[in-house]
C-alpha positions in Angstrom: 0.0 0.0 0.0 1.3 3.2 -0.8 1.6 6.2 1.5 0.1 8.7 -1.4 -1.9 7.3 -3.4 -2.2 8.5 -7.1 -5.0 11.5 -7.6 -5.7 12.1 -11.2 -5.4 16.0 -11.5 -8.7 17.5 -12.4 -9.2 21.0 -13.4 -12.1 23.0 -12.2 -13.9 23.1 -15.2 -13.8 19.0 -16.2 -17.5 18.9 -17.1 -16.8 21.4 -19.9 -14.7 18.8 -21.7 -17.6 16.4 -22.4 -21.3 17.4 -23.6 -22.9 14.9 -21.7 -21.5 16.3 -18.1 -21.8 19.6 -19.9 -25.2 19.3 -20.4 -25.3 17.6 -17.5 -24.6 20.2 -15.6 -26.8 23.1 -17.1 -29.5 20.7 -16.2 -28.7 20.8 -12.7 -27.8 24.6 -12.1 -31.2 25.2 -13.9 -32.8 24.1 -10.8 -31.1 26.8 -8.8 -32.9 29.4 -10.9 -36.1 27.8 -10.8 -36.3 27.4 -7.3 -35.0 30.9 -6.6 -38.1 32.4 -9.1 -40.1 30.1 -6.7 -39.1 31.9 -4.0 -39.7 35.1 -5.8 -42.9 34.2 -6.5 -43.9 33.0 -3.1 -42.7 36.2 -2.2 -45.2 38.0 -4.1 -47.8 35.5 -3.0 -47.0 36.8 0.4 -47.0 40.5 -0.3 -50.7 40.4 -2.2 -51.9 38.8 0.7 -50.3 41.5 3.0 -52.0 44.6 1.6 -52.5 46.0 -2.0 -49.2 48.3 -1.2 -47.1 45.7 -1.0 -48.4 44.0 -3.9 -47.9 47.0 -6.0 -44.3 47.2 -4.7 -43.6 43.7 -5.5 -45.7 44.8 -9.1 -43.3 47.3 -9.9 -40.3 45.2 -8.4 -41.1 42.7 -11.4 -41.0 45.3 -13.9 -37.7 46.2 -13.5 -35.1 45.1 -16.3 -32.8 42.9 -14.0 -35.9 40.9 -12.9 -37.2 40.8 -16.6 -34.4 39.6 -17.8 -33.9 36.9 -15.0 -37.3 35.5 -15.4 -36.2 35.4 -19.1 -33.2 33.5 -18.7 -35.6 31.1 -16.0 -38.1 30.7 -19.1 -35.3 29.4 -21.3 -33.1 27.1 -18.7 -36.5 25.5 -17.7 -37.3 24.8 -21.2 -34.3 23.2 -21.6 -34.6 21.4 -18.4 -38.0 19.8 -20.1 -36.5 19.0 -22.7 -33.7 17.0 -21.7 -36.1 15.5 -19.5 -38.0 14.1 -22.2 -35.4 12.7 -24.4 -34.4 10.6 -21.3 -37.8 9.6 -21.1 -38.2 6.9 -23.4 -35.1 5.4 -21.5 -36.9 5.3 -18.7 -40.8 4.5 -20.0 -39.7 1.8 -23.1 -43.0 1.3 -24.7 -44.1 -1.8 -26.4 -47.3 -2.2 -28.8 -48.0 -6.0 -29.3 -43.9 -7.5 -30.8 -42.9 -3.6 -31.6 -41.5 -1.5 -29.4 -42.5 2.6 -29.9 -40.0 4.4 -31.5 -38.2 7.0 -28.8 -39.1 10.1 -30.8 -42.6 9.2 -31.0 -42.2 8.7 -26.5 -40.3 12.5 -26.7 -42.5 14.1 -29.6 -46.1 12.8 -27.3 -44.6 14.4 -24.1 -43.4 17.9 -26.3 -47.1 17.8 -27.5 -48.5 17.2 -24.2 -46.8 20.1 -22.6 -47.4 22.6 -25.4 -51.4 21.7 -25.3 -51.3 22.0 -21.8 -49.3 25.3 -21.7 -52.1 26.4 -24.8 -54.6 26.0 -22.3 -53.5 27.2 -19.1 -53.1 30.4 -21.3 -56.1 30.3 -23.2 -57.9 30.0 -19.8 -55.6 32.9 -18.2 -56.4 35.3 -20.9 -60.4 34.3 -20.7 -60.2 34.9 -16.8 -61.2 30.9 -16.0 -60.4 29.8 -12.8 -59.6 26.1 -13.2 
């Protein structure tokens, strides 16, 4: 047994070298600006409960450009998020119809379409005023 052992130098950016752990990786950080929108909008939650001052406040908080900007960049990460999530989908639901087993992109193209026609109607229903 040796006194050192051997420790294979690793740089600090080592995910960047392969696309999988690159990707990888934005997947996870995506998460840390999703939850911190969360907490944004809990925040606001809290402040329209409070009084109709503090919900204006937290109104024209939002409409600033940093915060436009961040929920932008959100938007976009948790897009991506999704949609990494449903390519590894049909690795984890493998389909099989009778002998044939369902093509991947037809398991990744149904979830795509599921999301966009459920997006569609959550804003449908926004714009109309429906409570659902």
């Amino acid at each position: 047994m040796s006194r050192r052992p051997y420790k294979r130098p690793m740089s600090r950016t080592w995910y960047m070298d392969h696309p999988w752990y690159r990707n990888y990786m934005i997947r996870e950080m995506s998460s840390v600006f999703i939850g911190l929108w969360t907490i944004n909008l809990l925040l606001g939650l809290g402040c329209l409960a409070k009084s109709p001052l503090s919900w204006e406040g937290w109104m024209k908080f939002q409409s600033h450009s940093l915060m436009i900007g961040f929920s932008l960049i959100t938007l976009a990460l948790a897009l991506y998020h999704s949609w990494t999530w449903f390519q590894a989908a049909p690795k984890a639901m493998a389909l099989q119809i009778g002998e044939k087993k369902v093509a991947p992109e037809l398991i990744t193209n149904g979830h795509v379409v599921a999301m966009i026609g459920v997006s569609v109607i959550v804003i449908v229903a926004a714009l109309w005023g429906v409570v659902l």
